[in-house]
C-alpha positions in Angstrom: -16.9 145.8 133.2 -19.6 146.0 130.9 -20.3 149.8 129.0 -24.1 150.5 128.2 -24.8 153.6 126.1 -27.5 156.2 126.5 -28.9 159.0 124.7 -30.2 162.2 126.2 -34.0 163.7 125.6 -34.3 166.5 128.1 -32.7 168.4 130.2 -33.1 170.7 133.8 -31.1 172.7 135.6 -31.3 172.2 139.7 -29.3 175.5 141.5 -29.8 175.3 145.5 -27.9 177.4 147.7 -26.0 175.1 149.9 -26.0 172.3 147.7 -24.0 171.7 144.2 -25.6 172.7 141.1 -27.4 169.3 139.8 -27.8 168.7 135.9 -30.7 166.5 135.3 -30.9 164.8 131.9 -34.3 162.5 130.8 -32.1 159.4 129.0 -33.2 156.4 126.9 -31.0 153.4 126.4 -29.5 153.3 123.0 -31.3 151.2 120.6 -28.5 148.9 119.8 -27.1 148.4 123.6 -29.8 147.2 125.4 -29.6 145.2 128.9 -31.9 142.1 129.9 -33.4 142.6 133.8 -33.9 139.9 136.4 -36.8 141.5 137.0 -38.3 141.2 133.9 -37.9 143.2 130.8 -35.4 145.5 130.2 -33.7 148.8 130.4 -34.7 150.8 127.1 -38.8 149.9 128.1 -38.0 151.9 131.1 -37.9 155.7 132.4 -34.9 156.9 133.2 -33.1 159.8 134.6 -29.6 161.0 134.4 -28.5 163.3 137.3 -24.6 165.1 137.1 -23.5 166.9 139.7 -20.7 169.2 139.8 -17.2 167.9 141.8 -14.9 171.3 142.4 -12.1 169.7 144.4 -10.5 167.1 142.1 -8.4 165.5 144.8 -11.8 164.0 146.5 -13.0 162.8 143.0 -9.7 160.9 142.2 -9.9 159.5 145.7 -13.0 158.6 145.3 -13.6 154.8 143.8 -16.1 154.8 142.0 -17.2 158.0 139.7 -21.0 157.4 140.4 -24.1 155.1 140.6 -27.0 153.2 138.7 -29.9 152.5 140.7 -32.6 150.6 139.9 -36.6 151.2 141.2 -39.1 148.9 140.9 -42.4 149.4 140.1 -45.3 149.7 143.0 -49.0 149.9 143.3 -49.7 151.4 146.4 -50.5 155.1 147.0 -51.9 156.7 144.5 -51.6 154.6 141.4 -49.2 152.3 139.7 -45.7 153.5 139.5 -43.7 151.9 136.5 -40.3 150.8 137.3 -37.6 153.4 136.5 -33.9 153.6 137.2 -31.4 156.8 137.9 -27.6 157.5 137.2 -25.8 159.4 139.1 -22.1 160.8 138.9 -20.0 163.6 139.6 -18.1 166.0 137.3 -15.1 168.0 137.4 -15.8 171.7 137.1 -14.3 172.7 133.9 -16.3 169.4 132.5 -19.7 170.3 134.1 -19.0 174.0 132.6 -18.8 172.6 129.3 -22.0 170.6 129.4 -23.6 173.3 131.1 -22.5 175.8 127.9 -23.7 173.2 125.9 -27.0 172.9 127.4 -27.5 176.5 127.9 -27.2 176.7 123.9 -30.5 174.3 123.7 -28.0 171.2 122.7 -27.8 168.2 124.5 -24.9 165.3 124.5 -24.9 163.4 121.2 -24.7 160.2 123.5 -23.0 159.0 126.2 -21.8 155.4 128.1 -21.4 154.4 131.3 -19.0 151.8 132.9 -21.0 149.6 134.9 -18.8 147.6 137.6 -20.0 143.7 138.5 -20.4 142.6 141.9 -20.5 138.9 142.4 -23.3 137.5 144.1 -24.6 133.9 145.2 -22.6 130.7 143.6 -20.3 133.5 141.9 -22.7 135.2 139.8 -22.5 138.9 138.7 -25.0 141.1 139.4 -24.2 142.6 136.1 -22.8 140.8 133.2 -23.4 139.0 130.1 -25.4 135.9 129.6 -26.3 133.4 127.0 -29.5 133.9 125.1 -30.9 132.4 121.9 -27.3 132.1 121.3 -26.1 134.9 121.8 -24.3 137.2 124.1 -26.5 140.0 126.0 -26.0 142.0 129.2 -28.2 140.9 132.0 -28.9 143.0 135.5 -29.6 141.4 138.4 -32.1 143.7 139.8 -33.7 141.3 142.5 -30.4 141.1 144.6 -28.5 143.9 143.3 -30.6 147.4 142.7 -27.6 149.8 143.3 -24.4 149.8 141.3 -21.5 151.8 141.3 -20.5 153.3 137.6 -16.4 153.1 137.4 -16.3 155.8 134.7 -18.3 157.3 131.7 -17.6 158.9 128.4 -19.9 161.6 126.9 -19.8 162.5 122.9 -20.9 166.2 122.9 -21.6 167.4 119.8 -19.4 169.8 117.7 -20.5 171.5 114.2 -17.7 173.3 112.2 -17.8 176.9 111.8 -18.6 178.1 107.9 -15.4 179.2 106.3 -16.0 183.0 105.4 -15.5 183.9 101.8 -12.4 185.1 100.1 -13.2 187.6 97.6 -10.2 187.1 95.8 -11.3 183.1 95.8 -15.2 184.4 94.4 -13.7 186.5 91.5 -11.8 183.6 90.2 -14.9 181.3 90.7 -17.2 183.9 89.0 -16.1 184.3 85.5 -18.4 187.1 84.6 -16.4 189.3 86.5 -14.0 188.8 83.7 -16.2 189.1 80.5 -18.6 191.6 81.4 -18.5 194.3 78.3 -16.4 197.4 79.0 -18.1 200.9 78.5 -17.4 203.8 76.3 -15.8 205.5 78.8 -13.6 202.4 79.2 -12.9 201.8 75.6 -12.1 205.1 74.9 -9.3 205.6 78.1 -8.1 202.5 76.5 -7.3 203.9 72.8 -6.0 207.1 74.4 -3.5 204.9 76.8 -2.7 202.9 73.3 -1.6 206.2 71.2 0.6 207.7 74.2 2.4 204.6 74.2 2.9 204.4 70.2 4.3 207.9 70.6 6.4 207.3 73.6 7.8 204.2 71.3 8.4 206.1 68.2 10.4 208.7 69.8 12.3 205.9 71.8 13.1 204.2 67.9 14.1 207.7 66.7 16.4 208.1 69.6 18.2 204.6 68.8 18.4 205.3 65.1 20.5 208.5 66.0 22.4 207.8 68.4 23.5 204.5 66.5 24.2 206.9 63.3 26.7 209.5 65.6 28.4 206.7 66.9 29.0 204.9 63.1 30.2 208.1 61.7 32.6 208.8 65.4 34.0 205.2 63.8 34.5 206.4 60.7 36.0 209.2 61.3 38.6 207.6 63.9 39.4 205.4 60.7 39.9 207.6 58.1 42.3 210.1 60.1 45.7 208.0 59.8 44.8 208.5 55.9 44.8 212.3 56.2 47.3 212.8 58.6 
């Protein structure tokens, strides 16, 4: 089953009261996935419209066989005027899903791009209405859009687009990453806390020296005199 990508342009929201809610997307086939008509020309010279609606009971979509449609229009000249040809997909989307794309929408974004899973019927002397055929040597899709204007769509894939949040700053992270924090010049006020913090702690030290000078000094003469007592007993 062949898979043909498009790319969203606009978008409408359809809300009827008895009827689902209907997201319609204006699509253009992807420049480098193109598909060859029987008609003539092809798909990306063509208007086309993308139309999702909303499936809330999920039993009846897995029952269902085929997730949606493509349907081709051709082009007329009655009426009013020439009408170019034109084609439409249609398929259905689980609720959470639709939600998603609806949130997405809502935002003013639209789906980065999205495929579709076209399924082949076989037609007159076994060929496919939609397939792949030879040209210039090369492999390209081909529709059969003379015998076969309404396909069914198997499954689809849709790339929604995601940016990452910024990281927010760590101010411990943009002090070490600013060293100017570090060698800004301290101020009067500064330098002189810092002498005054400098002499109570050369006091503090000298009276902790003294203290071990005189204590070891008691104890040598304790010695001493414990020594020299057998002698002047």
């Amino acid at each position: 089953m062949p898979l043909v990508g498009f790319k969203p342009n606009k978008a409408r929201l359809i809300v009827q009261q008895e009827n689902a809610t209907v997201r319609v997307m204006r699509i253009a086939t992807a420049r480098d996935d193109d598909v060859l008509l029987a008609s003539g020309g092809s798909l990306q010279g063509l208007v086309a419209v993308l139309r999702i609606r909303e499936c809330s009971d999920p039993r009846r979509a897995r029952a269902a066989r085929a997730t949606g449609s493509i349907v081709f229009s051709p082009g007329t000249d009655a009426g009013t005027g020439v009408r170019p040809a034109r084609f439409q997909i249609n398929f259905a989307m689980a609720s959470e899903k639709f939600a998603t794309v609806m949130r997405l929408v809502a935002a003013g974004r639209l789906p980065a791009k999205f495929f579709v899973d076209v399924s082949s019927r076989p037609g007159a002397l076994g060929a496919r209405s939609f397939g792949y055929v030879s040209r210039s040597g090369r492999q390209v899709k081909f529709w059969d859009t003379t015998r076969h204007r309404l396909l069914p769509v198997t499954s689809y894939a849709m790339i929604l687009p995601v940016e990452p949040r910024e990281a927010v700053p760590d101010p411990w992270d943009a002090g070490e990453a600013n060293p100017t924090l570090a060698t800004s010049p301290a101020t009067n006020m500064q330098v002189a806390e810092l002498a005054d913090d400098l002499l109570v702690f050369q006091s503090e030290t000298k009276h902790l020296l003294n203290g071990l000078v005189i204590a070891i000094l008691v104890i040598c003469l304790l010695i001493g005199a414990v020594n020299l007592y057998p002698l002047f007993r």
